[in-house]
CHARMM internal coordinates of N, CA and C (Angstrom, degrees):
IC EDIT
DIST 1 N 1 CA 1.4170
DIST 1 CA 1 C 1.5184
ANGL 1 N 1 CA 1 C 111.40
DIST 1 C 2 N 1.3169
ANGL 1 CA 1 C 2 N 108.39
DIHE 1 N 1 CA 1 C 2 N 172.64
DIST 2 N 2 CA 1.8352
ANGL 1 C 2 N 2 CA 109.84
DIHE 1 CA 1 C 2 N 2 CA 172.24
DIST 2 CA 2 C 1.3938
ANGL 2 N 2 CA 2 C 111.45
DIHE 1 C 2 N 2 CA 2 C -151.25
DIST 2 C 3 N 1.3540
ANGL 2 CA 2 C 3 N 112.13
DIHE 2 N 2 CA 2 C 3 N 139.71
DIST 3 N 3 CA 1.5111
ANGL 2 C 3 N 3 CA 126.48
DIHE 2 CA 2 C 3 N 3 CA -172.57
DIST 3 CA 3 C 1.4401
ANGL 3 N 3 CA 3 C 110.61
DIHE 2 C 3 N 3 CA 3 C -55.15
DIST 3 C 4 N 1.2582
ANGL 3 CA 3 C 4 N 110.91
DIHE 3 N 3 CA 3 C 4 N 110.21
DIST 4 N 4 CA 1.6179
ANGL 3 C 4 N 4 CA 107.31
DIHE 3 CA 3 C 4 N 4 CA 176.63
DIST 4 CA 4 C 1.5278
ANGL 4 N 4 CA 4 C 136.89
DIHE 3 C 4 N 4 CA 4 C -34.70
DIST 4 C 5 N 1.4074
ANGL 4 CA 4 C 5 N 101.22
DIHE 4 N 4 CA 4 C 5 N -56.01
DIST 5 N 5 CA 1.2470
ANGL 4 C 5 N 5 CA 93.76
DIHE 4 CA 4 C 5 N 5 CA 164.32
DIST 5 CA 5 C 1.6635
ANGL 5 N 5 CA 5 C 144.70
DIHE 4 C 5 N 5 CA 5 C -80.22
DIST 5 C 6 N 1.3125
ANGL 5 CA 5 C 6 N 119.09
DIHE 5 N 5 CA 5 C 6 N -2.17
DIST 6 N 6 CA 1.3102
ANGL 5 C 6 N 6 CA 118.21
DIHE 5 CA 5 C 6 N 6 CA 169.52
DIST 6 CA 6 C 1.4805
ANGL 6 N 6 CA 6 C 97.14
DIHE 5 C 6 N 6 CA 6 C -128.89
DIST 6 C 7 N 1.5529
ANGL 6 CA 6 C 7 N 133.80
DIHE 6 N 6 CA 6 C 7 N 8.61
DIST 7 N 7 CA 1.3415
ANGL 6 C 7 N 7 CA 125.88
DIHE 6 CA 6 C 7 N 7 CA 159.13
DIST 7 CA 7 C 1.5405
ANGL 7 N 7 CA 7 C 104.26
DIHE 6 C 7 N 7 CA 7 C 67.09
DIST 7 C 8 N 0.8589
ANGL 7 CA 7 C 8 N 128.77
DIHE 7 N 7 CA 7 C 8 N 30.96
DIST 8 N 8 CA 1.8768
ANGL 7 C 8 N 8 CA 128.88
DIHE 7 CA 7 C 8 N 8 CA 161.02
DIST 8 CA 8 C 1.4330
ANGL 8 N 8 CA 8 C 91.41
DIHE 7 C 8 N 8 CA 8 C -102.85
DIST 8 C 9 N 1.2830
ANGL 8 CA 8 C 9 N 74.41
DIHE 8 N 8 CA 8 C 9 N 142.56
DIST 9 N 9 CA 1.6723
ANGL 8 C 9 N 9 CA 113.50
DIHE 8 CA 8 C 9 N 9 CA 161.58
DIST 9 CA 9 C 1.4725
ANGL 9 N 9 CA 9 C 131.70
DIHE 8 C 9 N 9 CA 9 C -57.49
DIST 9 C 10 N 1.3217
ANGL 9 CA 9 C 10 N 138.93
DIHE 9 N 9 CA 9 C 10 N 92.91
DIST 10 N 10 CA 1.1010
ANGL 9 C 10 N 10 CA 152.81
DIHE 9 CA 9 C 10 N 10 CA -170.49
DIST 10 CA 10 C 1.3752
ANGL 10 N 10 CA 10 C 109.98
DIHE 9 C 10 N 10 CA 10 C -32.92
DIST 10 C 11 N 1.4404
ANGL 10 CA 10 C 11 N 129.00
DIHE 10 N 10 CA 10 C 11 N -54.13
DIST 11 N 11 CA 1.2789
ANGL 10 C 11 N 11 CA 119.25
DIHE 10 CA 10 C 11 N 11 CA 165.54
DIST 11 CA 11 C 1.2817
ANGL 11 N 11 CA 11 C 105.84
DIHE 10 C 11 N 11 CA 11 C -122.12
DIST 11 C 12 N 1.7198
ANGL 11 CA 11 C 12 N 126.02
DIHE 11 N 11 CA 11 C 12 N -177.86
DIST 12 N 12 CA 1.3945
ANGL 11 C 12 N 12 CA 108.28
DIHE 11 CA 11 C 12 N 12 CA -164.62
DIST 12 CA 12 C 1.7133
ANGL 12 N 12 CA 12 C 80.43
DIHE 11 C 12 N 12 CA 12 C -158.25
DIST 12 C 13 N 0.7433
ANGL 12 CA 12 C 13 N 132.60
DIHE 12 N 12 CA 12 C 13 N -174.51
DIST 13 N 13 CA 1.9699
ANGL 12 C 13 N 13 CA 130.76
DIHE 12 CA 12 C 13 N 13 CA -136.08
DIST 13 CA 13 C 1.4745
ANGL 13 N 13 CA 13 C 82.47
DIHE 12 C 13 N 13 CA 13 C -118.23
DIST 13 C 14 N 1.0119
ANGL 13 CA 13 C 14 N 126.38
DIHE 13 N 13 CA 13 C 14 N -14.79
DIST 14 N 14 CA 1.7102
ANGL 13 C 14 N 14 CA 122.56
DIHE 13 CA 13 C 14 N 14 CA -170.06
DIST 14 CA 14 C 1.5261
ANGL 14 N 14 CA 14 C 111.66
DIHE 13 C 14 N 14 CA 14 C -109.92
DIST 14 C 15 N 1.5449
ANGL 14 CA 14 C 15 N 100.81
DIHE 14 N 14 CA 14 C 15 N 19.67
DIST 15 N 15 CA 1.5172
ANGL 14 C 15 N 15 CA 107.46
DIHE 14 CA 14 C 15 N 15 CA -176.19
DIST 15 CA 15 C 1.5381
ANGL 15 N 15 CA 15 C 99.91
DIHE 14 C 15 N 15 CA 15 C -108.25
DIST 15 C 16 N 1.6902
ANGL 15 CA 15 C 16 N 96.56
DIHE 15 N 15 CA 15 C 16 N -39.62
DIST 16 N 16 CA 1.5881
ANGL 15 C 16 N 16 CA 93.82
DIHE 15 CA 15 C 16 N 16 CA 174.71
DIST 16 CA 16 C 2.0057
ANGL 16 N 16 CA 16 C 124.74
DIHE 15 C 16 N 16 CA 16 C -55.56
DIST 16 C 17 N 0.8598
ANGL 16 CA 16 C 17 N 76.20
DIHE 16 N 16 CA 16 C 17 N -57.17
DIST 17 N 17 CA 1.8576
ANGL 16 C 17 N 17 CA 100.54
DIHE 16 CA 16 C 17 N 17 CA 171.72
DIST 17 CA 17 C 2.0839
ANGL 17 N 17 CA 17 C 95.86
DIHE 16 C 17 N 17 CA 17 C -47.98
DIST 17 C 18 N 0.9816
ANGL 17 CA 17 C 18 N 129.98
DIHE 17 N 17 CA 17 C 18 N -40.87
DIST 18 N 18 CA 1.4438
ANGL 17 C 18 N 18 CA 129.64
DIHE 17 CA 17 C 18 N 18 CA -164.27
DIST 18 CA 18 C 1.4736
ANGL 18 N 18 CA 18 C 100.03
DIHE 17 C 18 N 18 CA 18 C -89.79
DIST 18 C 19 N 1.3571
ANGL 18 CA 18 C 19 N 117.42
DIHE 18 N 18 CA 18 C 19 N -52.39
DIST 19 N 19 CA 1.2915
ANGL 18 C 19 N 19 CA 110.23
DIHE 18 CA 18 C 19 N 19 CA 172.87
DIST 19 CA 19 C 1.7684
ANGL 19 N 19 CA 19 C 117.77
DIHE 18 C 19 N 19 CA 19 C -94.90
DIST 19 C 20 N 0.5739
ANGL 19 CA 19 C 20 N 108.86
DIHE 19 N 19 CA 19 C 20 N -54.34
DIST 20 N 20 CA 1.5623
ANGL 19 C 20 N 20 CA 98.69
DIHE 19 CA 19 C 20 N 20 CA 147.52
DIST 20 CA 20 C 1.8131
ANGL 20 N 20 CA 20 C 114.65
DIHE 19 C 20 N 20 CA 20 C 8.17
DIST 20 C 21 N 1.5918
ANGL 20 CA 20 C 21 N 94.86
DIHE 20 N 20 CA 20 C 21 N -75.11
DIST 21 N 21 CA 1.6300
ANGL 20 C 21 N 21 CA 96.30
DIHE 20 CA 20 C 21 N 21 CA -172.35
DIST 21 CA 21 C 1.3014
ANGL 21 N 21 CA 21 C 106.69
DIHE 20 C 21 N 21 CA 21 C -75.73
DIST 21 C 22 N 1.7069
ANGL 21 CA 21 C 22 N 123.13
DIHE 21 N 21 CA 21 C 22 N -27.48
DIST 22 N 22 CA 1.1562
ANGL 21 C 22 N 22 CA 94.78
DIHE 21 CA 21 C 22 N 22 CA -165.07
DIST 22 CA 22 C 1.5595
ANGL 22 N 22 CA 22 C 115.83
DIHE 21 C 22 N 22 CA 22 C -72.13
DIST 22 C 23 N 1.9290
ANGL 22 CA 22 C 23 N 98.28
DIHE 22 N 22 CA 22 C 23 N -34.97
DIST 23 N 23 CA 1.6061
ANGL 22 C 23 N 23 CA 88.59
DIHE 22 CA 22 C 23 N 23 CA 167.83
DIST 23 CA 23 C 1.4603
ANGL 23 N 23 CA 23 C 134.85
DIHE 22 C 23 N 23 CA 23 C -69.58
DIST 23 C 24 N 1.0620
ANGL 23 CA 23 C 24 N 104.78
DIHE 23 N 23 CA 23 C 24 N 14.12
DIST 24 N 24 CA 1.6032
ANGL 23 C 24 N 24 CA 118.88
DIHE 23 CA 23 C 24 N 24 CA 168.20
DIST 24 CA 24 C 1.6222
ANGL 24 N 24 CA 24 C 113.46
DIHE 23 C 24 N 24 CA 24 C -69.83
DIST 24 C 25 N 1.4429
ANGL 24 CA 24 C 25 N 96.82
DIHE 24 N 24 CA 24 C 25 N -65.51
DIST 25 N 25 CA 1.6722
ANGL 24 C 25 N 25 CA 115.80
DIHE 24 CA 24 C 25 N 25 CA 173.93
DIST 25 CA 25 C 1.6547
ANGL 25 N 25 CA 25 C 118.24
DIHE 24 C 25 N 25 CA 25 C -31.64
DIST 25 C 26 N 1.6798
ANGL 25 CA 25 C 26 N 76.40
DIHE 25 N 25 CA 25 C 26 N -55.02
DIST 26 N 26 CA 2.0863
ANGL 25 C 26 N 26 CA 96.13
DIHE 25 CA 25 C 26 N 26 CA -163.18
DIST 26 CA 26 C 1.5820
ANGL 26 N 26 CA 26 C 75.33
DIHE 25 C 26 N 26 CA 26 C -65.96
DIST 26 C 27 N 1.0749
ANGL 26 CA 26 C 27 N 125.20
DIHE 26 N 26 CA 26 C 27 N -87.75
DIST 27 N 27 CA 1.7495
ANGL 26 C 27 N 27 CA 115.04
DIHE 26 CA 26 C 27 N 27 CA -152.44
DIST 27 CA 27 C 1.3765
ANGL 27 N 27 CA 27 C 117.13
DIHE 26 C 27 N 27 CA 27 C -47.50
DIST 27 C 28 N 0.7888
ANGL 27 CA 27 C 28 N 134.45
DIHE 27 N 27 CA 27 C 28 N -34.72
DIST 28 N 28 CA 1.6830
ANGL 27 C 28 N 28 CA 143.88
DIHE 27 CA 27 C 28 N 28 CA 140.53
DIST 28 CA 28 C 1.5822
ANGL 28 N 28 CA 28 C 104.79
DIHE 27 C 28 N 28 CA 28 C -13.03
DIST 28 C 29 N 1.1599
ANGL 28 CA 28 C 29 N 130.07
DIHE 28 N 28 CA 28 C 29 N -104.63
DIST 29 N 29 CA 1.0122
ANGL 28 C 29 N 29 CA 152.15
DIHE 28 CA 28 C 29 N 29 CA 165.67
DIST 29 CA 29 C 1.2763
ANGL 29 N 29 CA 29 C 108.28
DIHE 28 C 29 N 29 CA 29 C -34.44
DIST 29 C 30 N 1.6555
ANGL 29 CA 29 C 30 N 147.44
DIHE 29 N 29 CA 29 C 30 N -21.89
DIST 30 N 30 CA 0.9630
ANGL 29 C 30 N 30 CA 135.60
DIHE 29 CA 29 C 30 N 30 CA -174.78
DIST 30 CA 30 C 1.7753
ANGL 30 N 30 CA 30 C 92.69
DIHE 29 C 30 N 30 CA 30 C -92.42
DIST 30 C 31 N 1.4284
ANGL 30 CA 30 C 31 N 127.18
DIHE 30 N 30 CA 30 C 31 N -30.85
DIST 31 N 31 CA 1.1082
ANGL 30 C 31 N 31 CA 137.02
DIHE 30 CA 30 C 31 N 31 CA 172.01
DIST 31 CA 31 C 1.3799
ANGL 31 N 31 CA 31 C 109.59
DIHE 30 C 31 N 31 CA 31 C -50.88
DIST 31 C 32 N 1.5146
ANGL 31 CA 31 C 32 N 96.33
DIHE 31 N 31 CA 31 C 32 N -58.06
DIST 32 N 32 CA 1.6169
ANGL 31 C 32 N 32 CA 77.08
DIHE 31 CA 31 C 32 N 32 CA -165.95
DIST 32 CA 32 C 1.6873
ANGL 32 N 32 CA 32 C 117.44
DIHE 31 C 32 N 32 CA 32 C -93.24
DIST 32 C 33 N 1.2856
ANGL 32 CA 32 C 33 N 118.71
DIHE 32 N 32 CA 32 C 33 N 11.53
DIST 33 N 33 CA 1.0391
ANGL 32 C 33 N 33 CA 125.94
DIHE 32 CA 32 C 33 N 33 CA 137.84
DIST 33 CA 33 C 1.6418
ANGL 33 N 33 CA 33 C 131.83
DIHE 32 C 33 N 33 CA 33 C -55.09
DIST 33 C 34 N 0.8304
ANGL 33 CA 33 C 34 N 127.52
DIHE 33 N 33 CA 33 C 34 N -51.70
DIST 34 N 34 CA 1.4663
ANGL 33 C 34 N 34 CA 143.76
DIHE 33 CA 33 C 34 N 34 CA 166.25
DIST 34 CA 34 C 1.5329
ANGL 34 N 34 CA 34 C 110.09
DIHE 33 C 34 N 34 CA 34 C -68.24
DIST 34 C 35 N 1.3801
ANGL 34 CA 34 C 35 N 124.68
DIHE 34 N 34 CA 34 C 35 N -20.81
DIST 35 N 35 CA 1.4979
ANGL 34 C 35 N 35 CA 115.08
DIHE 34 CA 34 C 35 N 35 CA 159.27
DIST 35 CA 35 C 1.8910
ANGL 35 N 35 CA 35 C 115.54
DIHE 34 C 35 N 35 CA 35 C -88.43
DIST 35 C 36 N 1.5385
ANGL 35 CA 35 C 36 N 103.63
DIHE 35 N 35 CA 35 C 36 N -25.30
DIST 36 N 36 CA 1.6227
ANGL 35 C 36 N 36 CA 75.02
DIHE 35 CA 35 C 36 N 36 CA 172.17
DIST 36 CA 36 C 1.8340
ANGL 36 N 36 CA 36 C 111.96
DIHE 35 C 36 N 36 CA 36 C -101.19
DIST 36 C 37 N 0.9485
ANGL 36 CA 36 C 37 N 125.28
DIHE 36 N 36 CA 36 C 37 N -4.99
DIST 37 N 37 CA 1.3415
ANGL 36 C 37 N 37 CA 131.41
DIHE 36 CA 36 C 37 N 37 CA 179.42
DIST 37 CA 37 C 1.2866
ANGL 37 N 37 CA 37 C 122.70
DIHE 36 C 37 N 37 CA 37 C -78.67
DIST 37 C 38 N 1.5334
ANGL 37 CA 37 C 38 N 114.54
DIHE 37 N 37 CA 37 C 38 N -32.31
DIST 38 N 38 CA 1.6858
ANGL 37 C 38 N 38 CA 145.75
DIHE 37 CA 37 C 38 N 38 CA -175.00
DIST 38 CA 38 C 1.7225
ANGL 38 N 38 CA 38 C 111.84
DIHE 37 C 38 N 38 CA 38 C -116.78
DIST 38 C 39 N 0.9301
ANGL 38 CA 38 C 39 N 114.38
DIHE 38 N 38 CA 38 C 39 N -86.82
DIST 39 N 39 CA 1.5841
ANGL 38 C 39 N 39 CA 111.29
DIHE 38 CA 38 C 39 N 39 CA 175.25
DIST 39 CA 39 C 1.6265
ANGL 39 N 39 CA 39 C 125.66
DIHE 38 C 39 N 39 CA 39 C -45.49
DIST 39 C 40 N 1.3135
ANGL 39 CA 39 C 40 N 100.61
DIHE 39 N 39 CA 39 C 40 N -47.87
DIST 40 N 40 CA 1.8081
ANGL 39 C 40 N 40 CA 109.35
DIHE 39 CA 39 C 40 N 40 CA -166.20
DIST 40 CA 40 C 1.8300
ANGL 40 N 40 CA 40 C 107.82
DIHE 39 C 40 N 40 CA 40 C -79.07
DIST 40 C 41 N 1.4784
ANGL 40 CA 40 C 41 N 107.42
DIHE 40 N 40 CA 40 C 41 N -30.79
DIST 41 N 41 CA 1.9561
ANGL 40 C 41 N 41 CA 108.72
DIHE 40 CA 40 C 41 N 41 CA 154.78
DIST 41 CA 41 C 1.1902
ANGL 41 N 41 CA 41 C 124.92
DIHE 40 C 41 N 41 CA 41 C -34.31
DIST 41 C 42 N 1.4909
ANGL 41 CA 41 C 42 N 95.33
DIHE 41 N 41 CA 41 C 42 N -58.78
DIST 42 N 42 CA 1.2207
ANGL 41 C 42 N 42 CA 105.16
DIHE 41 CA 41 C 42 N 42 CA -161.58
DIST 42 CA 42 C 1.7187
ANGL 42 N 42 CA 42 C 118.43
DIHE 41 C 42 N 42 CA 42 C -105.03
DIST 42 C 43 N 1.5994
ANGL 42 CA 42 C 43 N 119.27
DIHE 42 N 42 CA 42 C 43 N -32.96
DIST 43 N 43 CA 1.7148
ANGL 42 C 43 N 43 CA 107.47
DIHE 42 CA 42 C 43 N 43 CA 142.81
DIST 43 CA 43 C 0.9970
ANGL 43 N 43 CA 43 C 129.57
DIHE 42 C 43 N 43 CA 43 C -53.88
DIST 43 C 44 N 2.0020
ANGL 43 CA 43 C 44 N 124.00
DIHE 43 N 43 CA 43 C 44 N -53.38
DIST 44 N 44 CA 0.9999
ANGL 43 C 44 N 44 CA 128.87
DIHE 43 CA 43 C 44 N 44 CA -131.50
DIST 44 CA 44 C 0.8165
ANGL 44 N 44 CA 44 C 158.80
DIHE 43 C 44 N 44 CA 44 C 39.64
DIST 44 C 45 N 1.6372
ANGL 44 CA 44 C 45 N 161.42
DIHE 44 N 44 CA 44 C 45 N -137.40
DIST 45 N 45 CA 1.2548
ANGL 44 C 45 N 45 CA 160.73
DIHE 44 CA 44 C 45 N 45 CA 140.32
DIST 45 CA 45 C 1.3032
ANGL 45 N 45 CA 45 C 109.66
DIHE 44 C 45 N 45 CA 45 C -60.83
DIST 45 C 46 N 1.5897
ANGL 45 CA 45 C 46 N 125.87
DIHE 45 N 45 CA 45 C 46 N 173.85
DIST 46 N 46 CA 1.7402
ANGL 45 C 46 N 46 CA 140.59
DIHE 45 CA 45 C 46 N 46 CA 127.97
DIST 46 CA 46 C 1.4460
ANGL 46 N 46 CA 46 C 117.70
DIHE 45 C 46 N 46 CA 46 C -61.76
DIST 46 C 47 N 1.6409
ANGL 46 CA 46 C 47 N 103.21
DIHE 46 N 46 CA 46 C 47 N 111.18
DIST 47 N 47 CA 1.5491
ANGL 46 C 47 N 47 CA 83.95
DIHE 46 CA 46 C 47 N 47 CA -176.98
DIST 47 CA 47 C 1.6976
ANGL 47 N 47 CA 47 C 110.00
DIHE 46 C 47 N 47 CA 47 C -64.03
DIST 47 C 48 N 1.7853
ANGL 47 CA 47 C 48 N 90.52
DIHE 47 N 47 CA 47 C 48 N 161.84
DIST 48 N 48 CA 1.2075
ANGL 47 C 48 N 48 CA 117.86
DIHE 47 CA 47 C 48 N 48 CA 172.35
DIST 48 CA 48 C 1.7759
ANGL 48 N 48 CA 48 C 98.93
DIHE 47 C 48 N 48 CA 48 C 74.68
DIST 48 C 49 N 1.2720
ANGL 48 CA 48 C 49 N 147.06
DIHE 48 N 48 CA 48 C 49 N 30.22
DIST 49 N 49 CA 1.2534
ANGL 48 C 49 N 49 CA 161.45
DIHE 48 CA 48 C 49 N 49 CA -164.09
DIST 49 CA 49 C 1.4484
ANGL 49 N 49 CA 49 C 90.46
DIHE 48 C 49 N 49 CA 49 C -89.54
DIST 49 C 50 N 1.8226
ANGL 49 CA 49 C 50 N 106.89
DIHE 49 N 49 CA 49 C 50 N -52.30
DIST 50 N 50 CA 2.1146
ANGL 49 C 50 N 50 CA 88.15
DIHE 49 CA 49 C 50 N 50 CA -168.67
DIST 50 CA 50 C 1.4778
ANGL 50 N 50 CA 50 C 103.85
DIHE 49 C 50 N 50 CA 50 C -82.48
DIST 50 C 51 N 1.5520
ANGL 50 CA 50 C 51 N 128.10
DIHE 50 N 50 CA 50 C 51 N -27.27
DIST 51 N 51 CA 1.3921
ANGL 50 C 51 N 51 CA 119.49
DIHE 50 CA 50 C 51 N 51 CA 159.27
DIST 51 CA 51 C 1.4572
ANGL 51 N 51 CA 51 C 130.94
DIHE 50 C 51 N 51 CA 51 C -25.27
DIST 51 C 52 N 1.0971
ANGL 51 CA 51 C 52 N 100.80
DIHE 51 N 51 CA 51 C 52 N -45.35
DIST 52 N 52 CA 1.4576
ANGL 51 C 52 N 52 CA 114.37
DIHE 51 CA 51 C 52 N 52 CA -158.10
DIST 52 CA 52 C 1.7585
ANGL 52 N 52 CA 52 C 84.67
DIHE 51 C 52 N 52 CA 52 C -92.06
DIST 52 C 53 N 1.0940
ANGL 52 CA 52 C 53 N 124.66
DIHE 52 N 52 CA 52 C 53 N -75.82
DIST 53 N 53 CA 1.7353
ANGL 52 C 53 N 53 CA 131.74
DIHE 52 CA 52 C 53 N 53 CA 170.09
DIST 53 CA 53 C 1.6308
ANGL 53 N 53 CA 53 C 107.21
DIHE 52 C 53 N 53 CA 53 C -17.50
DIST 53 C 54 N 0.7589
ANGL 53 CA 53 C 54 N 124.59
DIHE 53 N 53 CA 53 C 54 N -58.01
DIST 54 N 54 CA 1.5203
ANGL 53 C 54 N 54 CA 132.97
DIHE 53 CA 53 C 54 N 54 CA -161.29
DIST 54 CA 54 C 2.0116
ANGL 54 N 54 CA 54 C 94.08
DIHE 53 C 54 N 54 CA 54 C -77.72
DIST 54 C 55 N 1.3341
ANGL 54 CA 54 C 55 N 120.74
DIHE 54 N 54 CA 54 C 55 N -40.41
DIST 55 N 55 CA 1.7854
ANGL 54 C 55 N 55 CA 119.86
DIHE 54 CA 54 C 55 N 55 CA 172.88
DIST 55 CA 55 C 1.0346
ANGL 55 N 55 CA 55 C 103.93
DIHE 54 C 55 N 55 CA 55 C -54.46
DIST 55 C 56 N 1.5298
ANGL 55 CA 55 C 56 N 125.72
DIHE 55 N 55 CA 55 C 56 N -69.14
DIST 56 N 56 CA 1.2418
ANGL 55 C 56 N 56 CA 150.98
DIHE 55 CA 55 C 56 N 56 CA 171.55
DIST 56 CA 56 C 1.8981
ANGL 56 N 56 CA 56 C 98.13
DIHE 55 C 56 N 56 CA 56 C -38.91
DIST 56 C 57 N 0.8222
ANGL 56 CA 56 C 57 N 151.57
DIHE 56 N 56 CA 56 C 57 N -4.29
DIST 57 N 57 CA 1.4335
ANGL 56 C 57 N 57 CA 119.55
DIHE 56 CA 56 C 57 N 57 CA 175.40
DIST 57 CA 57 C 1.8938
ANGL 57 N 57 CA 57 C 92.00
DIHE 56 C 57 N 57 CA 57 C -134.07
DIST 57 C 58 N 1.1949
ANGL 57 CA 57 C 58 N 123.54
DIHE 57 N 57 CA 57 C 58 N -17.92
DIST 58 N 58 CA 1.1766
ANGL 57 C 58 N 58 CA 137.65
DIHE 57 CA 57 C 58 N 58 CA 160.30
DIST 58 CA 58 C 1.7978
ANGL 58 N 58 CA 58 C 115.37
DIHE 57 C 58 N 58 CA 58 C -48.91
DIST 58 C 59 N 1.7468
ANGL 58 CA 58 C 59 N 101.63
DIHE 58 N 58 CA 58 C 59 N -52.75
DIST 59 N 59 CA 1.3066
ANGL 58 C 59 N 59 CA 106.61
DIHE 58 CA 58 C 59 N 59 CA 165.41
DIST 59 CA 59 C 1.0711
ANGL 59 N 59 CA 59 C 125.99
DIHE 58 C 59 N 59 CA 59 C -22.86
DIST 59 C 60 N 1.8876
ANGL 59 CA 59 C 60 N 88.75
DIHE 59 N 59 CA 59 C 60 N -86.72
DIST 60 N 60 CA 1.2489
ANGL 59 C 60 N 60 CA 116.07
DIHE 59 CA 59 C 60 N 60 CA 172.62
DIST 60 CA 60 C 1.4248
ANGL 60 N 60 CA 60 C 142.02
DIHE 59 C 60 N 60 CA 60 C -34.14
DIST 60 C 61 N 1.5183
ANGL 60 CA 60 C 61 N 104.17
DIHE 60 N 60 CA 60 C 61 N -35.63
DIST 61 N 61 CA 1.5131
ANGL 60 C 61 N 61 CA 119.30
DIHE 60 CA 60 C 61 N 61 CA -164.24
DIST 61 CA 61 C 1.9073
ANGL 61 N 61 CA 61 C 94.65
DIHE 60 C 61 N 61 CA 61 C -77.95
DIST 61 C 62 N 1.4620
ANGL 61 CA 61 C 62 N 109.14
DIHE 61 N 61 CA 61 C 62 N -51.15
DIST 62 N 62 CA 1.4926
ANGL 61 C 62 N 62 CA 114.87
DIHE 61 CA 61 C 62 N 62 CA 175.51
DIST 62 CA 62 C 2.1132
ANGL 62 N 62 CA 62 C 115.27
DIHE 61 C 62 N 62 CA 62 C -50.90
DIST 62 C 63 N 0.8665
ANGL 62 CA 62 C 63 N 99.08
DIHE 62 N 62 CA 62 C 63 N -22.50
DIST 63 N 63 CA 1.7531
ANGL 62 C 63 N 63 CA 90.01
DIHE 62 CA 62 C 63 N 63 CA 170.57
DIST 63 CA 63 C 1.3190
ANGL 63 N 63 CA 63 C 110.15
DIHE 62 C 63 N 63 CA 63 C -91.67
END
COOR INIT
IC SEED 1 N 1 CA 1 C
IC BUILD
C-alpha cells in the first residue's frame, strides 16, 4: 500500500533486509540464551568432555 497523502510506499524492499537482520540477531541470541540458561542445567555436558578437551589441545599444541 502507500500513504495517501505523500504517496510513498508503506514498506520498501530495503526495510525487509534491515529488519530482517535485526530480528535475526535478537532470535539468535535469544536462542542461545535459552540453551545455556535452560537446556545446558538441566542436560549438561558428557562427563569428563573438558578432560578429554584440554588432552586433545595439549596434544596438539606440543607438535
Amino acid at each position: 500500500g502507500v500513504y495517501p497523502d505523500t504517496n510513498k510506499r508503506v514498506l520498501e524492499a530495503i526495510d525487509f533486509v534491515k529488519y530482517g537482520f535485526g530480528f535475526f540477531v535478537l532470535s539468535m541470541l535469544l536462542l542461545w540464551i535459552v540453551g545455556f540458561l535452560v537446556i545446558y542445567p538441566v542436560v549438561g555436558f558428557p562427563e569428563g568432555i573438558l578432560e578429554q578437551a584440554t588432552q586433545v589441545l595439549q596434544s596438539t599444541a606440543a607438535k
